[in-house]
N, C-alpha and C positions, 0 to 999 in steps of 0.2 A: 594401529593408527596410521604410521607410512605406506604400508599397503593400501587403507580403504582411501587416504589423500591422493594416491599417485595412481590407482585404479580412477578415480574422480577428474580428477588432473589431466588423464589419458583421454577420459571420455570428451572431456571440454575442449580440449584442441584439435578430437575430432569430429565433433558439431561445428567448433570453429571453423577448419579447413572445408567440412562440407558444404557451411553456409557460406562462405566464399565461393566456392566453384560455382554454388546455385548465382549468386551474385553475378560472377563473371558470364556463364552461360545468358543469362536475361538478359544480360544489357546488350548480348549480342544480338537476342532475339527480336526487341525493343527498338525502336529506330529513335533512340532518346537522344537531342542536339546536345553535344557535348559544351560543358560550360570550360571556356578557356581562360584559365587565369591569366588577368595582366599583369605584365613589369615596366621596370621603369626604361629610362633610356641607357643607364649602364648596363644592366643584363642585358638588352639587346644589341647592345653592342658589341660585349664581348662573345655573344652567341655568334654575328654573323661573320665576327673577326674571327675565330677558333673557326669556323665551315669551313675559310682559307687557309688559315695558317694547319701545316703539317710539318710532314716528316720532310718534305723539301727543301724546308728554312735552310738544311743542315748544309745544301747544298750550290746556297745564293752565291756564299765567298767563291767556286768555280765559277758562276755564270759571270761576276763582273771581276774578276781576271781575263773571261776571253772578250772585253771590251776594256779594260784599265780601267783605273781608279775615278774619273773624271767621266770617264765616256757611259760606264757601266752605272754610276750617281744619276746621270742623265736617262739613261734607260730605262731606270727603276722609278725615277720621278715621272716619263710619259707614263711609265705602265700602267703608277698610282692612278694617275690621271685621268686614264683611259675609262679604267676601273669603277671609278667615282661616275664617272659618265652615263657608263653601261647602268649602274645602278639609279642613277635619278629619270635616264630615259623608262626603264622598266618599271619606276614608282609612277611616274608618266602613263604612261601606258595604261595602265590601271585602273589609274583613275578617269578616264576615257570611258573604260567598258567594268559599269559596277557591276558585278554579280559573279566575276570572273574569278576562279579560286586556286592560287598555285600558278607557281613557273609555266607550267605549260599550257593552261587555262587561258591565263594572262599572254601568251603568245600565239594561241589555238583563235583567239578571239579576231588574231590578225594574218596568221597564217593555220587555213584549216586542218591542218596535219599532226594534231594534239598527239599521237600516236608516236610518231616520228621525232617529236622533244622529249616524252617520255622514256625512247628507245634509249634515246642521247643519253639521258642524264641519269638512265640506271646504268648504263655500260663503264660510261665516265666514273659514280663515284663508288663502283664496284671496283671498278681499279685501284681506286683510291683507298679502298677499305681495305683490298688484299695485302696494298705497300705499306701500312700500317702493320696489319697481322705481319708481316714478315723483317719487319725492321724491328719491332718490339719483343719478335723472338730471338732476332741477332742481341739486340741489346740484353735482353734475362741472360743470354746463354753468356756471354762477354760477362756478365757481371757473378755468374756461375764459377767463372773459371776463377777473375780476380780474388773472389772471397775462398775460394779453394772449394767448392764445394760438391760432391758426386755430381758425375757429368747429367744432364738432362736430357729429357726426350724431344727436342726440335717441335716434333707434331704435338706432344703432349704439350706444349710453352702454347702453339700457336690455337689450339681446342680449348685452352683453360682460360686464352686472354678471350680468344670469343665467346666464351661461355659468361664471362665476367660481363661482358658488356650488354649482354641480355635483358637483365634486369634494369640498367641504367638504359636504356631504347624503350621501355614501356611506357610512361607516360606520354599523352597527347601533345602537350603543349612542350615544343619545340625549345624554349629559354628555361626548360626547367633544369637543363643540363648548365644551366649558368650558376646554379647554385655552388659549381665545382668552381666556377669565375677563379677561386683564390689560390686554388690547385695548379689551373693551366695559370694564370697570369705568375707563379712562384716559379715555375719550372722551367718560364719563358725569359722572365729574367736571372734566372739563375746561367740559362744558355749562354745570352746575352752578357751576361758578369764573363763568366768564364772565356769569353773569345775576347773581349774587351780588355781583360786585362793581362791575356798573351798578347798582346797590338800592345798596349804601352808598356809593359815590363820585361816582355820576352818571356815571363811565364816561372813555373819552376823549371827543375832541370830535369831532361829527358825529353822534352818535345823537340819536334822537328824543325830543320833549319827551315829557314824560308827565300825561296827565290826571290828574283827581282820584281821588283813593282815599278808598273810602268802608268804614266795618267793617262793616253788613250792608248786603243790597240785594238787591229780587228784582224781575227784568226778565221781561221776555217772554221771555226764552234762558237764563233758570232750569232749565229743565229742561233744556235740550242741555248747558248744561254740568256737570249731573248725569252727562247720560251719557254722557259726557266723562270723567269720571272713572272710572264705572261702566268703560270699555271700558278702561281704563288698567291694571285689574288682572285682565284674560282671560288666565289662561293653567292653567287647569283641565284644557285637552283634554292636556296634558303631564305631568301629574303624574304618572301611573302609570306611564309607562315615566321617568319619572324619580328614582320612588321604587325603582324593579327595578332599578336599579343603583348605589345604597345602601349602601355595609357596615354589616352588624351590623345589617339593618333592622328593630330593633323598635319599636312604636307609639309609645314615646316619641320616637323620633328621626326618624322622619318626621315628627311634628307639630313637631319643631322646624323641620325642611328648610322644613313651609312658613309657619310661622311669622317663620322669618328672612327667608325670600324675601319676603312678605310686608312685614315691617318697611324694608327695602331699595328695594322699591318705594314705600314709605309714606315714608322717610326725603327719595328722590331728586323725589319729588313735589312734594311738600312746600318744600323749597329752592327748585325752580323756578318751581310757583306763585304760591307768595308772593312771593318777589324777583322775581320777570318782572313782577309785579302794579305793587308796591311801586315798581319804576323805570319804570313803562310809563302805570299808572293804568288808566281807562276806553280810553283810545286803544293799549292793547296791541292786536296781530294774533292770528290766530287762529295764526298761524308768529311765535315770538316772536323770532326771530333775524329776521325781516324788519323789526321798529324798528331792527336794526341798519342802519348802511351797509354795501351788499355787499362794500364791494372794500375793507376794511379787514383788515390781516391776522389779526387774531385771531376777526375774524368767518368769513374765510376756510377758516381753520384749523381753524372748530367745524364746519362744513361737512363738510371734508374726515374730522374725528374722527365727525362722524355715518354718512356714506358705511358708513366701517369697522366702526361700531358696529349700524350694522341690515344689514350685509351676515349676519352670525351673525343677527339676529333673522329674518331670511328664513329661514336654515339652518333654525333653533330653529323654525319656520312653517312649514317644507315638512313638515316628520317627517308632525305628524299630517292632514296633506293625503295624505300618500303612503297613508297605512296606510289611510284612510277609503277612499279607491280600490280598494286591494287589497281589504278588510273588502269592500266593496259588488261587485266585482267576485268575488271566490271566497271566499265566507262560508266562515268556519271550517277554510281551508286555510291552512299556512303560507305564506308567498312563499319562489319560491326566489331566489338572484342575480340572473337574467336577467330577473323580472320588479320585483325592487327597483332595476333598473337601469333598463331601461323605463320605471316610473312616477318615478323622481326626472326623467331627461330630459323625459319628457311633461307634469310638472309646471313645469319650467324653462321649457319650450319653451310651453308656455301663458301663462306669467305674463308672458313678453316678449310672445307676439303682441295680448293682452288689452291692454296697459298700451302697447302701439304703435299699433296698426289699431283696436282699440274702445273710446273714450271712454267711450261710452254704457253698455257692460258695466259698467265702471270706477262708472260713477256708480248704477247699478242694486244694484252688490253694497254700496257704501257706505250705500246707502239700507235696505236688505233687512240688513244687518250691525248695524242697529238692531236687528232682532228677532231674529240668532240670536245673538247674545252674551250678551244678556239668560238664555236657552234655558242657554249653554254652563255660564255662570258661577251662574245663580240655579236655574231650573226642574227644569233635568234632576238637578242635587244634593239640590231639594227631593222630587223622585220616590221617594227613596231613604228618603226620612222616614216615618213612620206620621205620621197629626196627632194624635191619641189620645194619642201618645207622648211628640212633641215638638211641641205645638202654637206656642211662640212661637219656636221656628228654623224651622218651617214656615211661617207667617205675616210671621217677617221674609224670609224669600228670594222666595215668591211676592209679597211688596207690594213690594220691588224692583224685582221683575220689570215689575211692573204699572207701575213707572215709565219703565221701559227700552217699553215696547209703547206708553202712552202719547206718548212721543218721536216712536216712526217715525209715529206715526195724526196727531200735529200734522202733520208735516213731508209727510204725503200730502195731509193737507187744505189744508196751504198751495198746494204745488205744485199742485192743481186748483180752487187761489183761493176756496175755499168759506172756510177761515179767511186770519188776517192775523196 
């Protein structure tokens, strides 16, 4: 009887799995308009806040040490600012030219070089997919050693988290990765908890002393951690399929989506800057959980909450990496199945070989992700502008900009030792 059940049982999971694959193959065959489920205005909020928020948060308490406490508050509230801007100009935008689909659609409609945003914004948040893969393998490997546990294979950490995120990249609709909403928002403030109450308590015992705090100050790394911040709130190239799945999307409720998200990013900044600062001083890292001790367990355990928290920002990272492929690969055709399954894989399977076998890439796209984020978040929104019309949201996004280009031209001249 267990035999004729589990010979029966075998067969049925494989009709099952075959009528799947016939499913997945057809629909790719099929040019069938995909039905987008709506959400409300919290899942898209915290979908377009997670596209921003990453693994750099960890790094805000350096950017406002190299402007002090008061001056770097300031910094962080134009950036917000900026931010909110670029994004009501581009829902702007939009709405001008209906029929227009995606960041670069939406821009192609005002400058004809859809091509050229596309380039941008696969390069841009490839980068950003690799600093994920490689911070998420430093953190497993760190949390390896604290629990004592046989040492780990580096590439195996960094294959197995992109493997993981595969399956969560497959569906269409962009907010479906908000279903994890309670996952990243636990891990975000658990971050947030944890610098928060080294700033008021001084912490347990074992963390590092902390320099002076000063309330203004401007260093020679004034401007990195400008754009430092400036990168903290990229997540433009998402908005539109973020806002296409929406209910009731009228222009007021969009400018809320990214107003809130906006505020959310501006909120979680803000906590960790300050308090990272505040308990750290000038002697903060540029990883502010590295003044912690590694093998303490609550250090441990923000590790492990970060892991799970940019594992979705990868997700929320590949979207518009995938499309910008497709877009540059067959202008103006829809994808079917079999090639949004292709490019999620060849995206995956990229970001582990890049962030395994080429350091050098690794360091080329971080260096070069200076000038297209500037691009994503400031220029290509300002394209969209008349200056006739609106000269001083014109003039604030391209002098952004010009600070964001100014960054990568130091950090060139450094590297070829002409400046100091």
């Amino acid at each position: 009887w267990l035999r004729c059940g589990g010979g029966w049982l075998g067969v049925g999971l494989v009709v099952r799995g075959l009528s799947f694959r016939h499913m997945v193959l057809s629909a790719s065959a099929v040019d069938v308009p995909a039905i987008v489920p709506k959400d409300g205005i919290f899942s898209c909020t915290v979908t377009l806040a997670f596209s921003g928020i990453g693994a750099g948060i960890l790094s805000l308490p350096w950017a406002l040490s190299t402007w002090g406490l008061l001056g770097g508050a300031v910094v962080l509230a134009v950036t917000a600012s900026l931010s909110c801007l670029s994004c009501c100009v581009l829902l702007a935008a939009r709405r001008q030219c209906q029929g227009a689909e995606g960041y670069a659609g939406v821009i192609a409609a005002y400058w004809p070089h859809a091509w050229a945003v596309n380039l941008v914004v696969l390069l841009d948040c490839f980068g950003a997919l690799v600093v994920y893969v490689d911070y998420c393998a430093e953190a497993v490997l760190a949390t390896a050693v604290a629990f004592g546990w046989p040492p780990l294979s580096p590439a195996l950490v960094k294959a197995g988290f992109c493997a993981a995120a595969v399956p969560l990249s497959m569906p269409r609709s962009i907010t479906r990765a908000a279903s994890f909403s309670p996952l990243c928002l636990t891990a975000l403030a658990y971050i947030c908890a944890l610098v928060v109450l080294q700033a008021f308590t001084g912490g347990p015992e074992g963390s590092a002393e902390g320099g002076s705090v000063e309330l203004f100050t401007v260093s020679r790394s004034s401007l990195e951690g400008t754009c430092a911040f400036f990168f903290s709130f990229v997540s433009q190239m998402n908005i539109f399929d973020v806002m296409d799945t929406l209910s009731d999307p009228t222009p007021k409720r969009k400018q809320r989506v990214a107003m809130f998200a906006t505020l959310l990013m501006f909120g979680a900044y803000a906590l960790v800057s300050s308090c990272g600062y505040v308990a750290f001083g000038s002697e903060v890292h540029a990883d502010v959980l590295e003044n912690f001790p590694p093998k303490r367990f609550d250090v441990v355990f923000a590790n492990i909450a970060m892991v799970g928290m940019l594992l979705i920002c990868f997700v929320l990272a590949l979207y518009p990496v995938r499309k910008s492929i497709l877009a540059l690969w067959s202008p103006g055709e829809e994808s079917g199945a079999q090639a949004w399954l292709a490019s999620t894989l060849l995206v995956a399977a990229a970001a582990a070989t890049v962030a395994i076998a080429f350091p050098s890439i690794v360091s080329a796209l971080n260096l070069f992700g200076g000038f297209f984020a500037p691009c994503i978040i400031f220029v290509f929104p300002a394209l969209t502008l008349r200056i006739s019309e609106a000269p001083g949201r014109a003039a604030a996004l391209y002098g952004a900009a010009l600070v964001g280009f100014a960054s990568v031209a130091r950090t060139v001249l450094q590297a070829s030792g002409i400046a100091s």
